[in-house]
PDB file with SEQRES, HELIX, SHEET and CRYST1 records, atoms N, CA, C and O in Angstrom:
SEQRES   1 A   79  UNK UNK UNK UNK UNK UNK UNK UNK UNK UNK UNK UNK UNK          
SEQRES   2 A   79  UNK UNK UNK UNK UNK UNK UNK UNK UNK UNK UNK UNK UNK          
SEQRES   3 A   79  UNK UNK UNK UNK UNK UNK UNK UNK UNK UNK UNK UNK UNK          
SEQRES   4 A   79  UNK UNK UNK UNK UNK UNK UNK UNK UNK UNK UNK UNK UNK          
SEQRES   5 A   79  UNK UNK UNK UNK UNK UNK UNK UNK UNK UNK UNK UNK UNK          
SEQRES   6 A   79  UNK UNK UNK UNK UNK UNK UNK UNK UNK UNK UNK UNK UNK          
SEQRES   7 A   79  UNK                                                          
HELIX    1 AA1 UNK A    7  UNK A   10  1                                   4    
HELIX    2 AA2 UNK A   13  UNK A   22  1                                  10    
HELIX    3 AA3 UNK A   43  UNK A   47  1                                   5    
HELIX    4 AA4 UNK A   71  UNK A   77  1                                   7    
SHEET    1 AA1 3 UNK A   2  UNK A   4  0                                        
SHEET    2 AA1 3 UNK A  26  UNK A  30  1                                        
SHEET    3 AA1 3 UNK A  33  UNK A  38 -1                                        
CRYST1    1.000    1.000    1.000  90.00  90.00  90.00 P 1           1          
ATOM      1  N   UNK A   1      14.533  -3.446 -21.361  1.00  0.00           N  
ATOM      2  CA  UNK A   1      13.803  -4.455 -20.615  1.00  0.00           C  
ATOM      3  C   UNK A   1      14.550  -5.778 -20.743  1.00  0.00           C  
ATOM      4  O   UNK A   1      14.993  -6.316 -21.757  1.00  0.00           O  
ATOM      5  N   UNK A   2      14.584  -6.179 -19.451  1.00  0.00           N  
ATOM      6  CA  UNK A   2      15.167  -7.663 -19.462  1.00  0.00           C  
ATOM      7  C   UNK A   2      14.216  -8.912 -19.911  1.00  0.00           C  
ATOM      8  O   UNK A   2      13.011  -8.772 -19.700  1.00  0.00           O  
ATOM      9  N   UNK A   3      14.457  -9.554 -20.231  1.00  0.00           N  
ATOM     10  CA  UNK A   3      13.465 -11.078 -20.584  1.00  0.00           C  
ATOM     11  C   UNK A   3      13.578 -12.426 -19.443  1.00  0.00           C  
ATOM     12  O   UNK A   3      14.758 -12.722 -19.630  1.00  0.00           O  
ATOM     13  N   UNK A   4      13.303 -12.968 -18.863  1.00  0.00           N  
ATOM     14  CA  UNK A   4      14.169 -14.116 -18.307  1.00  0.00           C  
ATOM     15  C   UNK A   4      12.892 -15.377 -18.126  1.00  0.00           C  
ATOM     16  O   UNK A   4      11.684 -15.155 -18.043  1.00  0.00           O  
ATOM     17  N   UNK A   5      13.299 -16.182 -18.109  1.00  0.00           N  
ATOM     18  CA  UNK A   5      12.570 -17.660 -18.456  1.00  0.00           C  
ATOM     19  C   UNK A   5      11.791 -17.601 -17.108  1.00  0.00           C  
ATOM     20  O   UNK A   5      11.942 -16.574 -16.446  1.00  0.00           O  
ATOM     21  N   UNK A   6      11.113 -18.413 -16.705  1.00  0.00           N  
ATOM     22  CA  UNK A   6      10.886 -18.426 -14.966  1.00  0.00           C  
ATOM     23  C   UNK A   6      12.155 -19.262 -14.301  1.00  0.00           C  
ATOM     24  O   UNK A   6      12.873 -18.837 -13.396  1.00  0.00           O  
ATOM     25  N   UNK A   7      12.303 -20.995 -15.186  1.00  0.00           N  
ATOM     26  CA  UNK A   7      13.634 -21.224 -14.641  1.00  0.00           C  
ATOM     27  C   UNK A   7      15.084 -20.114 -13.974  1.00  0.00           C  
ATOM     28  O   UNK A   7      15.704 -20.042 -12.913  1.00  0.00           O  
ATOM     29  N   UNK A   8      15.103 -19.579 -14.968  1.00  0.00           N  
ATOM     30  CA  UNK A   8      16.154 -18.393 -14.946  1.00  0.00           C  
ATOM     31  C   UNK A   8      15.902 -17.736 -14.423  1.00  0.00           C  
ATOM     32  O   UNK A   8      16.861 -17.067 -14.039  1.00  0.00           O  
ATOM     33  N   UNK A   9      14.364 -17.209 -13.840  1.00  0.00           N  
ATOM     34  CA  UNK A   9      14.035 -16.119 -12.677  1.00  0.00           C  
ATOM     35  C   UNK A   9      14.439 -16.491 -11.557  1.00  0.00           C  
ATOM     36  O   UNK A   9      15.043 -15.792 -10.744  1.00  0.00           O  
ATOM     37  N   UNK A  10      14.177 -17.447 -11.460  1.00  0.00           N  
ATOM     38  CA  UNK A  10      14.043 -18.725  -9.952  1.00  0.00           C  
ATOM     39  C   UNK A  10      15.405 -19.032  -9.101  1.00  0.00           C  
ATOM     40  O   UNK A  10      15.613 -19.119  -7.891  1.00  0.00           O  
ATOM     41  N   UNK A  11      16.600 -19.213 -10.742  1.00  0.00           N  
ATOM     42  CA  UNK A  11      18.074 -19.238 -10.054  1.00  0.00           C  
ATOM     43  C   UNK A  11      18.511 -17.958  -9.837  1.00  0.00           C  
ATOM     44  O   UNK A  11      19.483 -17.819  -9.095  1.00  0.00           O  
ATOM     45  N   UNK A  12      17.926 -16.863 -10.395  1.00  0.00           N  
ATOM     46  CA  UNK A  12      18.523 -15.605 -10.526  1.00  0.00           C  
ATOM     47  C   UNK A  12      17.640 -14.274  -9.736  1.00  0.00           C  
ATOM     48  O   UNK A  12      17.515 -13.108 -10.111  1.00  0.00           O  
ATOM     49  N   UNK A  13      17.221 -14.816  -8.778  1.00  0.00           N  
ATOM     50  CA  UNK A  13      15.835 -13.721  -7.766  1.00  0.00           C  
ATOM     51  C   UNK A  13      16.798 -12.700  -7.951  1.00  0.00           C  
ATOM     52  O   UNK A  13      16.698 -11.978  -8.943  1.00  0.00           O  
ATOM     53  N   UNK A  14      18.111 -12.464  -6.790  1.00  0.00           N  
ATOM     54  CA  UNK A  14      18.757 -11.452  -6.116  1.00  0.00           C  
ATOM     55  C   UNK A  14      19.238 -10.720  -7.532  1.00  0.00           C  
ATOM     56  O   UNK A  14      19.514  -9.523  -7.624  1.00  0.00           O  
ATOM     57  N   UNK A  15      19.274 -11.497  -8.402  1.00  0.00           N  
ATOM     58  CA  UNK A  15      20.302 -10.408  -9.954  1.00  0.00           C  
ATOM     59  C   UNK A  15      18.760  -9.951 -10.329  1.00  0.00           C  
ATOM     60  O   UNK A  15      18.858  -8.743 -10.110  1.00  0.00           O  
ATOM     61  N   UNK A  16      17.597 -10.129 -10.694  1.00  0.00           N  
ATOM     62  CA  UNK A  16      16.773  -9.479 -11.210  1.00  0.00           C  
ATOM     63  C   UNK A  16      16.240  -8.957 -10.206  1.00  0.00           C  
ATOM     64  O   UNK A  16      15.887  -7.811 -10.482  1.00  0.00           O  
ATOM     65  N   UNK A  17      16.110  -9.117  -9.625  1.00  0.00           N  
ATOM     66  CA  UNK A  17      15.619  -7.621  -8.316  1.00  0.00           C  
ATOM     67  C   UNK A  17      16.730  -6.335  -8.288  1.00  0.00           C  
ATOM     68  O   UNK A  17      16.242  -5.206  -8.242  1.00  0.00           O  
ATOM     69  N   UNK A  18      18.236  -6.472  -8.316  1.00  0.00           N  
ATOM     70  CA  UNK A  18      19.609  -5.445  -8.971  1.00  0.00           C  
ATOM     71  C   UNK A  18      19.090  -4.947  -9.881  1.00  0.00           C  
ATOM     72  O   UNK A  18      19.027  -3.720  -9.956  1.00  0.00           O  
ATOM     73  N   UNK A  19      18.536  -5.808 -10.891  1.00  0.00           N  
ATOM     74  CA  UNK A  19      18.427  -4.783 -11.980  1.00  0.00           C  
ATOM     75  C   UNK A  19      17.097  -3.693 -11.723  1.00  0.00           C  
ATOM     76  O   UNK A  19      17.260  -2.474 -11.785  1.00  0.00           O  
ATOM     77  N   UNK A  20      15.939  -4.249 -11.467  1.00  0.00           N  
ATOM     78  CA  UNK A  20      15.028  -3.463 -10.704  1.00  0.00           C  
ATOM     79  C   UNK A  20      15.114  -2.439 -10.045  1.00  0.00           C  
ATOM     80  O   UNK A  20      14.258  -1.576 -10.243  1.00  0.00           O  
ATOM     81  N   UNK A  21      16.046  -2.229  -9.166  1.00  0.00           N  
ATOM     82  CA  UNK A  21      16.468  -1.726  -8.154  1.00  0.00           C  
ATOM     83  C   UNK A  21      17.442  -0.196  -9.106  1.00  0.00           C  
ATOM     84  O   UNK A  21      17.678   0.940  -8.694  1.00  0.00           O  
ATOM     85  N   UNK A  22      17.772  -0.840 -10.407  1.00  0.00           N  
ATOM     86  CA  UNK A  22      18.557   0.080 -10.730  1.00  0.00           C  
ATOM     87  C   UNK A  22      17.655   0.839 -11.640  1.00  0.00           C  
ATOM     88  O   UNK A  22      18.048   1.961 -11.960  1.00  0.00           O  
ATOM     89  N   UNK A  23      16.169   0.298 -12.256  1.00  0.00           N  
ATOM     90  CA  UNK A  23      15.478   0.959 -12.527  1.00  0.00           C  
ATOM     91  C   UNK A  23      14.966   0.477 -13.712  1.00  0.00           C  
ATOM     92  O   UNK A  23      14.072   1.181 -14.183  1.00  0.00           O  
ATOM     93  N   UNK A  24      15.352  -0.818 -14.532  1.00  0.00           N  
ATOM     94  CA  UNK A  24      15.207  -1.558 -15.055  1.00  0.00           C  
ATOM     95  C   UNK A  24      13.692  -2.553 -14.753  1.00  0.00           C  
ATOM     96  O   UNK A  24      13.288  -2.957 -13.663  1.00  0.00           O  
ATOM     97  N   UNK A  25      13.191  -2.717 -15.858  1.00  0.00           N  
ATOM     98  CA  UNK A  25      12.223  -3.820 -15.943  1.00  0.00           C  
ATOM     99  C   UNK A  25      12.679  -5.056 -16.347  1.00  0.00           C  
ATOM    100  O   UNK A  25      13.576  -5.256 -17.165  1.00  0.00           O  
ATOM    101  N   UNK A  26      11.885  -6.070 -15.608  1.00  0.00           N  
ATOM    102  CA  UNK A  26      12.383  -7.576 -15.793  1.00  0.00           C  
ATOM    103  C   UNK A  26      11.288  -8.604 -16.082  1.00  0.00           C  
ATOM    104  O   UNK A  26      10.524  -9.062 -15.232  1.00  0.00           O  
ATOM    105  N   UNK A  27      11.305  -8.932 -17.468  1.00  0.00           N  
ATOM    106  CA  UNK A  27       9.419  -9.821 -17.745  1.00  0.00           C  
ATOM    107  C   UNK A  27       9.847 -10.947 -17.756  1.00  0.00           C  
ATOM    108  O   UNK A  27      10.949 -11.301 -18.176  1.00  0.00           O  
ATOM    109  N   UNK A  28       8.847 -11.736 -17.206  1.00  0.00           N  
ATOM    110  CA  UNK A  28       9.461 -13.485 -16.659  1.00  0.00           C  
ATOM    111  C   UNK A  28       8.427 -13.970 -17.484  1.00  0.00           C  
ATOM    112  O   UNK A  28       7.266 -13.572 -17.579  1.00  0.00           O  
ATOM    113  N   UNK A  29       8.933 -14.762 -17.990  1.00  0.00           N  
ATOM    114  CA  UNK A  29       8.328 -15.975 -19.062  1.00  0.00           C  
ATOM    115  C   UNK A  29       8.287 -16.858 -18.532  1.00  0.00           C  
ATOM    116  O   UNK A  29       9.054 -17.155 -17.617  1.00  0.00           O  
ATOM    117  N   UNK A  30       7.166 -17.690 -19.055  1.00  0.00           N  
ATOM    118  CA  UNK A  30       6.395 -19.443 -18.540  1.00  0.00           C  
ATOM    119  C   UNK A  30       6.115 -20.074 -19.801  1.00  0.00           C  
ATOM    120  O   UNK A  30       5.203 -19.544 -20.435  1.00  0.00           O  
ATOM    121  N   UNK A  31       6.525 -20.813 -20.188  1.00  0.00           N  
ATOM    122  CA  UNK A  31       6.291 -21.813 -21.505  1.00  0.00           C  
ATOM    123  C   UNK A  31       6.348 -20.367 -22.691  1.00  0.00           C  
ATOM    124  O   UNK A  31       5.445 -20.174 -23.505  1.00  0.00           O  
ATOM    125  N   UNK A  32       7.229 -19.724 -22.602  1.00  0.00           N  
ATOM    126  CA  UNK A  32       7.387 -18.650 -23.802  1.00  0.00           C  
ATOM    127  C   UNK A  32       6.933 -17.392 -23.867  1.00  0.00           C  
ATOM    128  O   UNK A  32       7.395 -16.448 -24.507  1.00  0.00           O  
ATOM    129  N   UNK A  33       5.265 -17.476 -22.612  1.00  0.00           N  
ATOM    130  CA  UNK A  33       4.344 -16.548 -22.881  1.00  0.00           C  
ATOM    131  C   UNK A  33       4.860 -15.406 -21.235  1.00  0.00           C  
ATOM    132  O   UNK A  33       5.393 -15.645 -20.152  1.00  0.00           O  
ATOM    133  N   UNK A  34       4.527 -14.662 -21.656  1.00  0.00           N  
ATOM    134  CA  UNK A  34       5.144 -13.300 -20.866  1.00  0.00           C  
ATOM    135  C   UNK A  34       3.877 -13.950 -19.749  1.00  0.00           C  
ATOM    136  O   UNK A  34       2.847 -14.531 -20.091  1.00  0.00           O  
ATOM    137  N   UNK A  35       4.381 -13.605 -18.207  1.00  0.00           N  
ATOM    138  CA  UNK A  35       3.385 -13.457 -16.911  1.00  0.00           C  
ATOM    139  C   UNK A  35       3.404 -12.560 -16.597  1.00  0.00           C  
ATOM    140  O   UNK A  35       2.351 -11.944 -16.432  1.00  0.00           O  
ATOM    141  N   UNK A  36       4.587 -12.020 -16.354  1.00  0.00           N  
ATOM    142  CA  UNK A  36       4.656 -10.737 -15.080  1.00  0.00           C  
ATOM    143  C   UNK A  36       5.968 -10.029 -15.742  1.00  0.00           C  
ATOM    144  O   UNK A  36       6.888 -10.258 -16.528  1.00  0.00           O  
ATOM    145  N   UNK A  37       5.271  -8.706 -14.635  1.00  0.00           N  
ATOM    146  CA  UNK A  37       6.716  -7.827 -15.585  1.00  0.00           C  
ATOM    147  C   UNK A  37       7.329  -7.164 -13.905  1.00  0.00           C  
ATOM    148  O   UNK A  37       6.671  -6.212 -13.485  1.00  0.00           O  
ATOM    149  N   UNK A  38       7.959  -7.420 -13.429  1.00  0.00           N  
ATOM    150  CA  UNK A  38       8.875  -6.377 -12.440  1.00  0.00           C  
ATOM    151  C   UNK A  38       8.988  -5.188 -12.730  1.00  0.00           C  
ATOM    152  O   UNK A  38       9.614  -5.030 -13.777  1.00  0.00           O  
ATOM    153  N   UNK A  39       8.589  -4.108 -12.167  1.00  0.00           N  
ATOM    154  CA  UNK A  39       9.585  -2.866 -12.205  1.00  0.00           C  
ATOM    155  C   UNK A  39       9.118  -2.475 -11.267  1.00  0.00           C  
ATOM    156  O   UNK A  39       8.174  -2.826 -10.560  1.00  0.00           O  
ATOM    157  N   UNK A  40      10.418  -1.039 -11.247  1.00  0.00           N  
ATOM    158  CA  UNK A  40      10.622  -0.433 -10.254  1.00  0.00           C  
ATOM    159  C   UNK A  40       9.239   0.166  -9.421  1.00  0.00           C  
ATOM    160  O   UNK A  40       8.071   0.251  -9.798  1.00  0.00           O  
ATOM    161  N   UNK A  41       9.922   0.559  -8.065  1.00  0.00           N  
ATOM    162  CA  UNK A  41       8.977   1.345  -7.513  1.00  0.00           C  
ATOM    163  C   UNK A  41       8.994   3.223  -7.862  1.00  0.00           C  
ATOM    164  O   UNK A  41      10.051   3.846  -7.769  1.00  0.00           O  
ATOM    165  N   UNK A  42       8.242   3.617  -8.085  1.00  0.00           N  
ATOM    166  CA  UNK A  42       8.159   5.241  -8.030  1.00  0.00           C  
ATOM    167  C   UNK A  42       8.700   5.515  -6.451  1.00  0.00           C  
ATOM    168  O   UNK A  42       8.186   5.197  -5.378  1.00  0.00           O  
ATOM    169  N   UNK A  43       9.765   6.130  -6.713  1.00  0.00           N  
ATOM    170  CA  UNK A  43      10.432   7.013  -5.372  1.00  0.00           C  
ATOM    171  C   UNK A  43       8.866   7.397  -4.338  1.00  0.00           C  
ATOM    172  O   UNK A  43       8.609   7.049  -3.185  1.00  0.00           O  
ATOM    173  N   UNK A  44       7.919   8.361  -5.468  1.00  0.00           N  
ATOM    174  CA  UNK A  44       6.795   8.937  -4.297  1.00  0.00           C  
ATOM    175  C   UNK A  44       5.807   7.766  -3.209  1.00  0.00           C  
ATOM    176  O   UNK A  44       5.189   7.704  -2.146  1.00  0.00           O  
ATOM    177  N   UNK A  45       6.249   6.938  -4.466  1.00  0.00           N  
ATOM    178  CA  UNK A  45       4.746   5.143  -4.048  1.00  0.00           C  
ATOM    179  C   UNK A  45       5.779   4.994  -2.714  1.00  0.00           C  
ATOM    180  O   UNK A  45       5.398   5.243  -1.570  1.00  0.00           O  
ATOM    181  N   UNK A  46       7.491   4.433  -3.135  1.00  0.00           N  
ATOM    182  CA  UNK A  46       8.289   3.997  -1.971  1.00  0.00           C  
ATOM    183  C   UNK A  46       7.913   4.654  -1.003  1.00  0.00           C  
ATOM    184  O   UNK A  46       7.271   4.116  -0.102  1.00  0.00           O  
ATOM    185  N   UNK A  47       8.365   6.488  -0.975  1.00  0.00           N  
ATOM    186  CA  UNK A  47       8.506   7.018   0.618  1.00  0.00           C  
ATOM    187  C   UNK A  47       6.975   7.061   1.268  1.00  0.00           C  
ATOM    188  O   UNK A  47       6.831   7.218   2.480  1.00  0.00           O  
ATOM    189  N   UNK A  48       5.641   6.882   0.208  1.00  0.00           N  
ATOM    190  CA  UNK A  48       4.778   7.304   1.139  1.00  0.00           C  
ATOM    191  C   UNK A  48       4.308   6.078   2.119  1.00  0.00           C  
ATOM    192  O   UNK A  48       4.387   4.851   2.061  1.00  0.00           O  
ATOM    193  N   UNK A  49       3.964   6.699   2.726  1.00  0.00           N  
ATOM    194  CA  UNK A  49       3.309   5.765   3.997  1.00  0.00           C  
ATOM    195  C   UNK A  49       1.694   5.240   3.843  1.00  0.00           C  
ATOM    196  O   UNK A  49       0.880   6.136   3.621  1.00  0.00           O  
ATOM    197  N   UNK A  50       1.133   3.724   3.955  1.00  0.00           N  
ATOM    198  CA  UNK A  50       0.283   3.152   3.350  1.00  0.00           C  
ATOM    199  C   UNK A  50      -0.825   4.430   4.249  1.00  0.00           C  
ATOM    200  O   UNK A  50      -0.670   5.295   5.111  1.00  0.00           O  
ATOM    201  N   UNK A  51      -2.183   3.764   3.238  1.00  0.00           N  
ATOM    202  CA  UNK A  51      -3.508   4.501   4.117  1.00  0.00           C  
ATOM    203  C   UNK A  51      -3.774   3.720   5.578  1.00  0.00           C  
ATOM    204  O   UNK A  51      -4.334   4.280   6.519  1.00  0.00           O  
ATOM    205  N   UNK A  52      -3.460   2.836   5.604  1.00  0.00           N  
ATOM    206  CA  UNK A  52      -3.818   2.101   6.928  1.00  0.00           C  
ATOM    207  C   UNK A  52      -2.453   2.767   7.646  1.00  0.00           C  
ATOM    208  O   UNK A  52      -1.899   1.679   7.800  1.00  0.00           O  
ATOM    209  N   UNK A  53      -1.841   3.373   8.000  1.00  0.00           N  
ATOM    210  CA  UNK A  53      -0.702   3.500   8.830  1.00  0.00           C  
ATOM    211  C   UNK A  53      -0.472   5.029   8.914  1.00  0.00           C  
ATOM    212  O   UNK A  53       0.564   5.543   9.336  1.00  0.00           O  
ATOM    213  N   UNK A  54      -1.811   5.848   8.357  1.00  0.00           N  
ATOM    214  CA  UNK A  54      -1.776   7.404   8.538  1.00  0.00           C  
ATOM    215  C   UNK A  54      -2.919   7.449   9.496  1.00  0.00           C  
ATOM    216  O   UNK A  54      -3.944   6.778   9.373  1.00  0.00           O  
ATOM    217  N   UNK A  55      -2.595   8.518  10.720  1.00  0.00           N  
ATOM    218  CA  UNK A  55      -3.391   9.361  11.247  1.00  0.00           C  
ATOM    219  C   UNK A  55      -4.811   9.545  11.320  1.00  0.00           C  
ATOM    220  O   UNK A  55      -5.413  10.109  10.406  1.00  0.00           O  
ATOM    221  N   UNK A  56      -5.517   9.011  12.577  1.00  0.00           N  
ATOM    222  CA  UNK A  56      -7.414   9.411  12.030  1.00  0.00           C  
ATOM    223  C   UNK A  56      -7.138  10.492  12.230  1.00  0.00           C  
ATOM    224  O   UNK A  56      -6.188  10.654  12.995  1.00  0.00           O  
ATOM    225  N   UNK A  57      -7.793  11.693  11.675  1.00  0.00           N  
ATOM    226  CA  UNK A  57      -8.245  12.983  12.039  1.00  0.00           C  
ATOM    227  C   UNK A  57      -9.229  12.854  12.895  1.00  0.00           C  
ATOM    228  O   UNK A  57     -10.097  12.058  12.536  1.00  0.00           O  
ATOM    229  N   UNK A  58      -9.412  13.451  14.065  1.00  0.00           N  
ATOM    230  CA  UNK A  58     -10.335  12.998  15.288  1.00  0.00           C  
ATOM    231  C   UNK A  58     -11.609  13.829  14.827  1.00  0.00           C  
ATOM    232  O   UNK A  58     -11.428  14.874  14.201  1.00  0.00           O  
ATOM    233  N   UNK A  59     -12.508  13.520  15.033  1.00  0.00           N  
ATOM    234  CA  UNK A  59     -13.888  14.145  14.924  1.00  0.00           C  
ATOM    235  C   UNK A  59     -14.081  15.139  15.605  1.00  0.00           C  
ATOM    236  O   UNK A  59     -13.690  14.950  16.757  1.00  0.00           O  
ATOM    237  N   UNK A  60     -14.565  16.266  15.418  1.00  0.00           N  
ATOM    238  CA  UNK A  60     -15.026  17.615  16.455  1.00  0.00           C  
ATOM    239  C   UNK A  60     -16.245  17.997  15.790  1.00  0.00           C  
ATOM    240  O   UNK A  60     -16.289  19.004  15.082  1.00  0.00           O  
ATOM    241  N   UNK A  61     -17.573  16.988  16.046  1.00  0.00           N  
ATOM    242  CA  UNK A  61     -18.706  17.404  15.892  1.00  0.00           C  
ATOM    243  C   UNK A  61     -19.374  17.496  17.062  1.00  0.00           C  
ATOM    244  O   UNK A  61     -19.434  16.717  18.013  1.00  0.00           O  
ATOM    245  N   UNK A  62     -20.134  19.117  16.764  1.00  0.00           N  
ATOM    246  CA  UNK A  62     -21.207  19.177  17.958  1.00  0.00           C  
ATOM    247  C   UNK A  62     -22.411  18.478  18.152  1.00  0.00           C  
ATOM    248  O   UNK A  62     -22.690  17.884  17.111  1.00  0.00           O  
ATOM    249  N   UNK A  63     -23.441  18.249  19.245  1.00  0.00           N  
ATOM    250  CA  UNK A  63     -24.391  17.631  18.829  1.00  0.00           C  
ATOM    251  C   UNK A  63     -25.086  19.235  18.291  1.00  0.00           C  
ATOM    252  O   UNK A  63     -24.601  20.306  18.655  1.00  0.00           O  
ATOM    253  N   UNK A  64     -26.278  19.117  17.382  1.00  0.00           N  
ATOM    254  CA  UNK A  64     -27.394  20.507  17.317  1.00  0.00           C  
ATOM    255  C   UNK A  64     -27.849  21.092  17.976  1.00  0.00           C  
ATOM    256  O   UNK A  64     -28.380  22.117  17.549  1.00  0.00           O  
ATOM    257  N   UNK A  65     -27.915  20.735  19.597  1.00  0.00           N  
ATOM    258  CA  UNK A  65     -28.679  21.103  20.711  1.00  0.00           C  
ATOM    259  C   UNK A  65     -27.551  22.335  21.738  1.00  0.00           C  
ATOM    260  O   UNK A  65     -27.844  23.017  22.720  1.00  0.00           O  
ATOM    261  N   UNK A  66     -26.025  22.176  20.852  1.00  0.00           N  
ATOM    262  CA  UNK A  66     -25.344  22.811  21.710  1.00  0.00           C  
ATOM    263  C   UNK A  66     -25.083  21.669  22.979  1.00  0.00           C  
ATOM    264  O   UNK A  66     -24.003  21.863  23.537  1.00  0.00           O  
ATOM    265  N   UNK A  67     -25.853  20.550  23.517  1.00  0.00           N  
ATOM    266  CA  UNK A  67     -25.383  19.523  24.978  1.00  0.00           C  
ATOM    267  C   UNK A  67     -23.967  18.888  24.433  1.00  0.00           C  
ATOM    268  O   UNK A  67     -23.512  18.740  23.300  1.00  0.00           O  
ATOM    269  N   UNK A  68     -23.517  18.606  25.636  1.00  0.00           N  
ATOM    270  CA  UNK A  68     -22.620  17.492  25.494  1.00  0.00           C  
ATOM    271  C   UNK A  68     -23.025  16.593  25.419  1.00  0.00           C  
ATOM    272  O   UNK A  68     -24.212  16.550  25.741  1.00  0.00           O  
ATOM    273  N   UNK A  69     -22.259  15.040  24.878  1.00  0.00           N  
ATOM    274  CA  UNK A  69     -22.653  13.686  24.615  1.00  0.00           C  
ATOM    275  C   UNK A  69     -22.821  12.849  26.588  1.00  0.00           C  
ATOM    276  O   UNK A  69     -23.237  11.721  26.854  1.00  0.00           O  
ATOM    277  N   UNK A  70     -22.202  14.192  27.826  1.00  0.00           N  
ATOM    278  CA  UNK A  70     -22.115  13.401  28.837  1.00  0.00           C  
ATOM    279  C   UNK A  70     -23.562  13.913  29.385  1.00  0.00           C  
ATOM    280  O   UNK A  70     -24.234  13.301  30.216  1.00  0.00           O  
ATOM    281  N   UNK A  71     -23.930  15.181  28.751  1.00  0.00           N  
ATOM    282  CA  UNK A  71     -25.506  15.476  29.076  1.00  0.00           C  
ATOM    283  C   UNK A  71     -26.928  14.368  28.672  1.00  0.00           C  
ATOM    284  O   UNK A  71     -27.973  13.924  29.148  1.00  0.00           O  
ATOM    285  N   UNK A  72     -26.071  14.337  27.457  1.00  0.00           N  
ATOM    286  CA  UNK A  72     -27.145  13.522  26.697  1.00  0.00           C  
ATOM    287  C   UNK A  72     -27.570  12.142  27.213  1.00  0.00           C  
ATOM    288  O   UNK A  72     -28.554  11.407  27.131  1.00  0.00           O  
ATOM    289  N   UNK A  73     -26.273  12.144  27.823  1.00  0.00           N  
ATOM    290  CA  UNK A  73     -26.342  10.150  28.748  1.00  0.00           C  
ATOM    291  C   UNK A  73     -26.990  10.420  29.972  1.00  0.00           C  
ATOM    292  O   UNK A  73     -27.893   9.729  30.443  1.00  0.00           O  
ATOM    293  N   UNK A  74     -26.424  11.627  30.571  1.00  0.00           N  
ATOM    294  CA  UNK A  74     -27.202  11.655  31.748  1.00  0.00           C  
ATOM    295  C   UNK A  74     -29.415  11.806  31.789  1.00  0.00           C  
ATOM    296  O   UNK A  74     -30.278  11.498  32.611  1.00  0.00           O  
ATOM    297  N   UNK A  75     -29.412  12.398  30.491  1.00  0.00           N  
ATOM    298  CA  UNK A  75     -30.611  12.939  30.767  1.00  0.00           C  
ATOM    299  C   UNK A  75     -31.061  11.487  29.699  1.00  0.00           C  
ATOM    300  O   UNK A  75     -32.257  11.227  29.830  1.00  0.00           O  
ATOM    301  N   UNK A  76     -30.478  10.738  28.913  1.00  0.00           N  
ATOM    302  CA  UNK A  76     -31.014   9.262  28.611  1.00  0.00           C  
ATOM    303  C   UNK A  76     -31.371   8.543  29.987  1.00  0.00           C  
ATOM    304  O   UNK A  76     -32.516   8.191  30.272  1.00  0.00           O  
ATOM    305  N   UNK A  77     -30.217   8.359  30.840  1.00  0.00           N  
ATOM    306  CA  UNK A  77     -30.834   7.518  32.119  1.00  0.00           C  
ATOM    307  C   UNK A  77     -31.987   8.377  33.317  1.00  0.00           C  
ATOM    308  O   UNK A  77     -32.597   7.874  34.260  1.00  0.00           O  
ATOM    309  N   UNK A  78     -31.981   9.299  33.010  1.00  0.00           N  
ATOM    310  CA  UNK A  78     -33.565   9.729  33.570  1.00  0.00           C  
ATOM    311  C   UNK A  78     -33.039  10.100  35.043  1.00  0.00           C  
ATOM    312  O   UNK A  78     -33.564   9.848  36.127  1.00  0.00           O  
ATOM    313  N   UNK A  79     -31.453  10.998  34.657  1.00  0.00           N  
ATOM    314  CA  UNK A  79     -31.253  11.528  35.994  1.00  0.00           C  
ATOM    315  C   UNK A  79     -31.523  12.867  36.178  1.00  0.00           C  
ATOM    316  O   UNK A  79     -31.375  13.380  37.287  1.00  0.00           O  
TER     317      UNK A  79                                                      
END                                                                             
């Protein structure tokens, strides 16, 4: 694990994200005391694709009556 000051985070983004990248953790310090820790992503987290950006599965429910939903409108308006 790397250590780096926040100053030293701040001049050094693109080198501690390299090391990240190579699989390395990087904990950034603020007045001495640890904030945050960088690391890598899990290969599976990277390739998958978020929940908002997958597929609805479309609904295929019947109504109970066996009608269609265009029956049901028709015989709502009292045709």
């Amino acid at each position: 694990m790397h250590t780096l000051p926040l100053s030293e985070f701040r001049a050094h983004v693109a080198a501690a994200l390299d090391l990240v990248e190579q699989g390395q953790t990087v904990r950034i310090l603020r007045h001495g005391k640890p904030v945050a820790d960088l690391v890598p992503v899990a290969a599976a987290a990277r390739d998958a694709q978020p929940a908002w950006k997958q597929a609805i599965e479309p609904a295929h429910l019947a109504p109970a009556d066996g009608k269609t939903v265009s029956q049901h409108l028709i015989e709502g308006r009292g045709a």
